[in-house]
C-alpha positions, 0 to 999 in steps of 0.5 A: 500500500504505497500512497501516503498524503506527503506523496500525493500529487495533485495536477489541477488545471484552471480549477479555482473557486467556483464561479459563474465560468466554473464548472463543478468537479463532482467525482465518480472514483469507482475504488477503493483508496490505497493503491497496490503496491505494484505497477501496471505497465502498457502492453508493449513496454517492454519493447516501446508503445505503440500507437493506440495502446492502452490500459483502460478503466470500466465505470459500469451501466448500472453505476451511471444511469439519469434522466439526460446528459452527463456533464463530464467535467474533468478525469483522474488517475493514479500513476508512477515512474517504472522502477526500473529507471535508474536515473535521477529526478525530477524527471520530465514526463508526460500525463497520459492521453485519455479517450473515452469510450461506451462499453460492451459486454463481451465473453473474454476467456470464457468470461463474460465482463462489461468492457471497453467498446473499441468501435465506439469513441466518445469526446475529442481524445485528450492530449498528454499533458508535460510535467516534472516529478520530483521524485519516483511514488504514486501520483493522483493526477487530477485534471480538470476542466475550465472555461479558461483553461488553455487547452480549448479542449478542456474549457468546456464540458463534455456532453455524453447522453446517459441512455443509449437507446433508451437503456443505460450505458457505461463508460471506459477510460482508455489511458494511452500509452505514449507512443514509443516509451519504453522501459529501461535504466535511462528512461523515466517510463510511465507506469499506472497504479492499481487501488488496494485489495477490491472485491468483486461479488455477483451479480457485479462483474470479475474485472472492470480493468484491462488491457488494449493491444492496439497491434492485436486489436487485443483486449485482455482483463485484469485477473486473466493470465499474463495480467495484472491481479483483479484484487487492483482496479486501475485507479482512474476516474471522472470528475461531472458538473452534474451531482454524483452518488456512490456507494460505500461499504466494507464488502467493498474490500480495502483497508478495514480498520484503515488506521490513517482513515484513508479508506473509503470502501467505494470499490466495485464490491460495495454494489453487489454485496454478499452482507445479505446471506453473512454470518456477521453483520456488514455495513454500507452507506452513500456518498454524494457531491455537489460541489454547485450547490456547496456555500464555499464552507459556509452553512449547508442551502441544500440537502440530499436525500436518497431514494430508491427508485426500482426494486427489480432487476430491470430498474428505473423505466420511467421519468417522474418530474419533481419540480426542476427535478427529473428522477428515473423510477419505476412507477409501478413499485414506488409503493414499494419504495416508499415503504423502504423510505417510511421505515427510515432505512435511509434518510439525510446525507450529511455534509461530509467531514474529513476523515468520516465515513468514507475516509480522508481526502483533501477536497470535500468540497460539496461532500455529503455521506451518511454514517455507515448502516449497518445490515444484519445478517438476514438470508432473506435478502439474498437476491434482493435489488435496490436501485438508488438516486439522490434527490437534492432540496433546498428546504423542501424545493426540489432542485435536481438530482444525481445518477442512478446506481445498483446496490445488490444483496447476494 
């Protein structure tokens, strides 16, 4: 477990307070938050990149589902110099290129994941970004968005329909090899950084991390031979102008008596648990931001509440219009809904602290989670599907709301 806050490095681009040109930098992470102590080299490293080569990062259909548009407003990621560089630092390097992607779901070995569709590109692809290290460790390197940024690619938000016919759909983050860098003793070579230890339960998927040999045209999966562990997702993530929930939970792996309180429990296995059928009781809970709706420290104007929208396998079907906000439910079960609600399983999203529920970070600005909830062991619930969205009020006005996302018993 490498990262540690006197290592952290963060790359902001133009991001400053918020402001009529500002955009909100709310952030869908999809990890847990200590990296593996490893490093995850492009698939032609050994020998020189090549063009087109890439490692690429899974946010999930079931993770992104909401009534409109995405407003991406930014991307994160995790990386470190090889250690087979033997030279001195600071070293000059280049942030990968980025290129989103829609996923597919695709047998890969005799394994069916949601991965990246290659045929399908989102958005300009991003150009690598030149900058100095002082030193080899791991790196979060956030670049966001700006309306006075000085790559015009970056001055305004990526629009990216959140249904696709009609049905919801994920996206990859492919990070591109630089073409031609390579390994060895005098070349300050680029690697990526996995988070700590991630679970992966059904009906969640075995990976949602992998690899792209673009001479191949070859996808592999984290965990298949010749890859990386799945116990690491690639550490890569979005930042949105539009508000954002996630789940958290110990089911999610990670560090669970984290003793610097870094963890935050959001990985891929906080959304399809298995507390349900445990001998133990387990916790879960949900974090959301806003940074548009956040007073810059001041006393919180809104709330966030969140709701389950569908209890079935096929989720929300439907729009349900609340003032200025738009919901995705399925009408038919909001009876059953409400009864969730009314016997206060969930309630209000606090504003978040650091070090809280869902660990320390250095920018909670628009931050809000609940305390952990713990679920008894209960078999009963195996099988059981909750989708989720939070509701954002000021005072008792419905002002908007954030993604969808699936939380399974198992």
């Amino acid at each position: 477990m490498r990262l540690s806050p006197s290592f952290l490095y963060v790359l902001t681009l133009l991001a400053g307070s918020l402001s009529a040109q500002g955009f909100a930098h709310n952030r869908i992470e999809f990890s847990n938050w200590w990296l593996e102590n490893r490093e995850d080299r492009f698939p032609n490293f050994g020998s020189g990149n090549g063009s087109g080569d890439g490692l690429f990062k899974v946010l999930p259909a079931e993770l992104l589902e909401r009534d409109g548009n995405h407003l991406v407003s930014g991307y994160r990621i995790a990386l470190s110099i090889d250690d087979g560089y033997a030279g001195s630092f600071p070293a000059s390097i280049k942030i990968p290129g980025l290129q989103l992607h829609r996923t597919s779901a695709r047998s890969i070995g005799g394994k069916t994941y949601e991965t990246i569709d290659m045929a399908t590109t989102v958005g300009p692809k991003f150009d690598p970004i030149p900058i100095s290290l002082p030193k080899d460790d791991s790196w979060i390197v956030e670049v966001r968005f700006d309306a006075k940024a000085r790559d015009p690619k970056l001055r305004r938000l990526l629009s990216v329909p959140a249904l696709v016919n009609g049905r919801r759909a994920g996206l990859a983050l492919l990070v591109l090899a630089t073409p031609g860098d390579k390994q060895g003793a005098a070349n300050p070579g680029v690697v990526l950084q996995s988070s700590y230890q991630e679970r992966h339960v059904s009906p969640g998927r075995e990976s949602y991390s992998g690899s792209y040999d673009a001479s191949r045209a070859m996808i592999s999966m984290f965990g298949q031979t010749g890859q990386p562990s799945a116990s690491g997702e690639l550490y890569a993530g979005l930042f949105f102008a539009n508000p954002t929930l996630q789940i958290y939970g110990d089911c999610a792996g990670g560090v669970l008596k984290d003793p610097k309180m870094f963890e935050t429990h959001l990985g891929p296995g906080a959304y399809a648990t298995d507390m349900g059928s445990r001998r133990n009781p387990a916790f879960f809970g949900f974090y959301a931001q806003a940074e548009q709706f956040d007073p810059q420290g001041k006393a919180p104007t809104h709330s966030i509440f969140p709701f389950i929208v569908s209890t079935s396998s096929a989720g929300p079907t439907s729009i349900l219009q609340l003032g200025a906000a738009r919901m995705r439910v399925n009408l038919g079960e909001l009876t059953v809904a409400a009864a969730f609600i009314e016997a206060g399983l969930f309630g209000k999203i606090d504003r978040y602290a650091a070090k809280g529920a869902v660990g320390f970070d250095e920018d909670q600005l628009g931050g809000y989670a609940t305390p952990r909830i713990t679920v008894p062991a209960n078999v009963s619930l195996k099988g059981k599907v909750l989708w989720l969205q939070g509701l954002i009020t000021k005072g008792l006005t419905p002002i908007d709301t954030t993604n969808v996302v699936r939380f399974s018993f198992n």
